[in-house]
C-alpha positions, 0 to 999 in steps of 0.5 A, spaced: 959 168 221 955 165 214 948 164 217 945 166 224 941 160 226 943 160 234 947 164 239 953 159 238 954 162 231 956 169 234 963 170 233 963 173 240 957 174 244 959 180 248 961 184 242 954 183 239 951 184 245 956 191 246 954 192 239 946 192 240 947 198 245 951 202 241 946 201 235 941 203 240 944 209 241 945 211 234 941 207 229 944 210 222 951 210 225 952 205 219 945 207 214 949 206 208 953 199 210 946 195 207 945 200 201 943 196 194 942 190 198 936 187 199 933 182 206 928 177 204 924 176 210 920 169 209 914 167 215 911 160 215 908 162 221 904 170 225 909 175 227 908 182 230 914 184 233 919 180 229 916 182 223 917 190 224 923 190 228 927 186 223 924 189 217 926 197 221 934 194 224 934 192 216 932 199 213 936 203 219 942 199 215 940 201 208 937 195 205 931 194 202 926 188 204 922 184 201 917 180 206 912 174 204 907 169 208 909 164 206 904 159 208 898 163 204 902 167 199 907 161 196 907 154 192 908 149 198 914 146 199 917 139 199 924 138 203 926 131 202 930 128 196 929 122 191 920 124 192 915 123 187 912 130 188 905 128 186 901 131 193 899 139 195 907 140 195 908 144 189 916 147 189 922 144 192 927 146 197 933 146 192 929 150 187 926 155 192 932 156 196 936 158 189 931 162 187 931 166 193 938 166 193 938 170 186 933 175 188 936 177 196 943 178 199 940 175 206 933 171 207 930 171 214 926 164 216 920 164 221 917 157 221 915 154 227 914 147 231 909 142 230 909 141 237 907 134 233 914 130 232 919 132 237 925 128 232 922 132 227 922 139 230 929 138 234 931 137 226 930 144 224 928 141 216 926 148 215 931 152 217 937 148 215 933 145 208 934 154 207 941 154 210 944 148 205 942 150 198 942 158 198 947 161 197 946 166 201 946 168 209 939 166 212 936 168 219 934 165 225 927 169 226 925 164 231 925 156 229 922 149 232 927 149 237 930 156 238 929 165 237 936 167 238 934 174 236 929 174 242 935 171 247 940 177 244 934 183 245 933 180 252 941 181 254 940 188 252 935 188 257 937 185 263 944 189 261 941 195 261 936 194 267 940 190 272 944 193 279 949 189 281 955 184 278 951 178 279 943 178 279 938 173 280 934 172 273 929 166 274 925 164 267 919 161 269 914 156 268 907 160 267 899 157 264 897 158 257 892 155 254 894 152 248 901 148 247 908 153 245 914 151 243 921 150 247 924 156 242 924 162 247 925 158 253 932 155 251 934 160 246 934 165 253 938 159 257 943 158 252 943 166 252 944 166 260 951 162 259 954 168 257 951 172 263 954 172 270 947 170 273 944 167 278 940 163 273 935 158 276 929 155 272 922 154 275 917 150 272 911 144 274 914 137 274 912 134 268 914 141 265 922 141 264 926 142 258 931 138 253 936 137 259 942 138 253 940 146 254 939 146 261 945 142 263 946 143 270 942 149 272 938 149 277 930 147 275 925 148 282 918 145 281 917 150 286 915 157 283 915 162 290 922 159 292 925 159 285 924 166 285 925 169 293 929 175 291 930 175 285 932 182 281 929 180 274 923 174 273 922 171 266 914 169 264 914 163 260 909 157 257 912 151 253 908 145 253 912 138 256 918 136 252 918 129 256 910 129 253 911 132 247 906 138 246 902 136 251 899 141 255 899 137 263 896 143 266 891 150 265 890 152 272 892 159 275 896 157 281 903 158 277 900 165 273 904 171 276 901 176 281 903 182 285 903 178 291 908 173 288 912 178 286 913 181 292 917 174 295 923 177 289 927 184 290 923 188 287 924 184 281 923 187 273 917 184 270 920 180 263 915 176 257 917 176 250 910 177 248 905 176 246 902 176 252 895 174 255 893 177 260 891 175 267 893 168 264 899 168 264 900 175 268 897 180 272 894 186 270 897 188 276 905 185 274 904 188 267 901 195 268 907 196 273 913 201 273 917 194 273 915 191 267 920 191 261 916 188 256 915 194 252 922 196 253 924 188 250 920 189 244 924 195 243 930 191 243 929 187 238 931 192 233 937 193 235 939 185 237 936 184 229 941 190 227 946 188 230 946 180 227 946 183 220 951 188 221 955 182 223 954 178 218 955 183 213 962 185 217 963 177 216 962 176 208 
């Protein structure tokens, strides 16, 4: 594996999942694997949990890290060759890239949509500007259209919480007030490929997402039928993909409440976080025993470790 951009770069996802589990049971297992190592950590965009968690599965690895908000601390950066760099931006890629590539062993990369120009997003400039001229590994930490990290920490989740072979899992449509990207809710259902699931997506018309992921999954427009007993419900918002960007509706009839998770079999409560309250949950859904948002953040650390030890294994 030389970069971890989707979950299809994994050499074997099954491994990586088992490998997240065991790194959770004993974290310093391979502490010395990263020693004189260092991982750079770029953020075009905020983060919390990405952040710490990718900084500590580093640092249980031995590596060293080194973390810059690129957006506020760095030149702005041009990507398009042949310019005449005489605008705001100061640096190009190719310098950029090389010269990170002198000073880490791994660079992980947090840049977000635009939500402005789907051709644009969908072409990852960012992220694969960074894969083409480093010479180094470089990590998805969530992109325009993907956050596998979040998807594999989500596997660990629903594998360690679920009761029978094949459960219902159901990724939902829920209200927001601004415009969020595609980038969870198609790297959780790249991620649900791998799982034997009763997969469906519910979501309002208007709201469906890039067909080349969804394939033929089943997609309700219906939230209470879509998620009648189900054992695991996903709360998400994305904005419209076929508008792109737009946000089509803000009322609470698609928020998620203790009375529509009564329809589920007694379901487990799924959100990546951050989450706004009473908007796009409950409190009654998010205080309650089968929340698992709290235990997803955990996750994320172990699906972090288990990438880089991979990749480490495959350099």
């Amino acid at each position: 594996m030389k970069h971890f951009i989707t979950l299809n770069d994994l050499p074997n996802f099954q491994k990586a999942l088992d490998l997240a589990k065991s790194l959770k049971e004993s974290p310093y297992s391979h502490e010395d694997i990263g020693k004189r190592k260092t991982l750079g950590l770029l953020f075009f965009n905020p983060s919390l949990r990405t952040r710490l968690s990718t900084q500590k599965a580093a640092q249980q690895l031995g590596f060293s890290t080194m973390v810059m908000n690129f957006s506020n601390e760095a030149w702005a950066l041009e990507f398009e060759d042949g310019t005449q760099m005489r605008g705001i931006r100061s640096e190009h890629i190719r310098e950029a890239a090389a010269v990170v590539s002198q000073y880490c062993d791994m660079v992980a990369i947090r840049a977000f949509a635009s939500l402005t120009n789907k051709k644009q997003d969908e072409a990852e400039i960012v992220l694969k500007s960074f894969a083409k001229y480093a010479k180094i590994p470089v990590i998805n930490m969530e992109s325009a259209t993907g956050h596998p990290l979040q998807a594999l920490a989500d596997a660990v989740t629903l594998e360690e919480h679920k009761k029978k072979y094949r459960p219902k899992v159901v990724l939902t449509w829920t209200p927001h007030p601004k415009a969020l990207p595609h980038a969870v809710a198609n790297s959780f259902t790249q991620m649900m490929s791998f799982q034997e699931a009763d997969y469906v997506i519910a979501n309002p018309k208007g709201y469906d997402l890039d067909k080349n992921i969804t394939k033929n999954i089943p997609v309700l427009h219906n939230q209470s039928e879509a998620i009648q007993n189900a054992d695991f419900v996903y709360a998400k918002n994305w904005c419209s993909y076929q508008q792109y960007g737009q946000i089509l509706r803000t009322d609470e009839k698609w928020m998620l409440t203790k009375e529509k998770m009564s329809l589920t079999k007694n379901a487990k409560f799924m959100h990546c976080l951050p989450i706004r309250r009473n908007i796009v949950a409950s409190d009654s859904v998010l205080d309650n025993s089968n929340s698992l948002v709290i235990e997803q953040a955990n996750n994320r650390t172990f699906a972090a470790q288990a990438v880089l030890k991979i990749l480490l294994d495959h350099a």
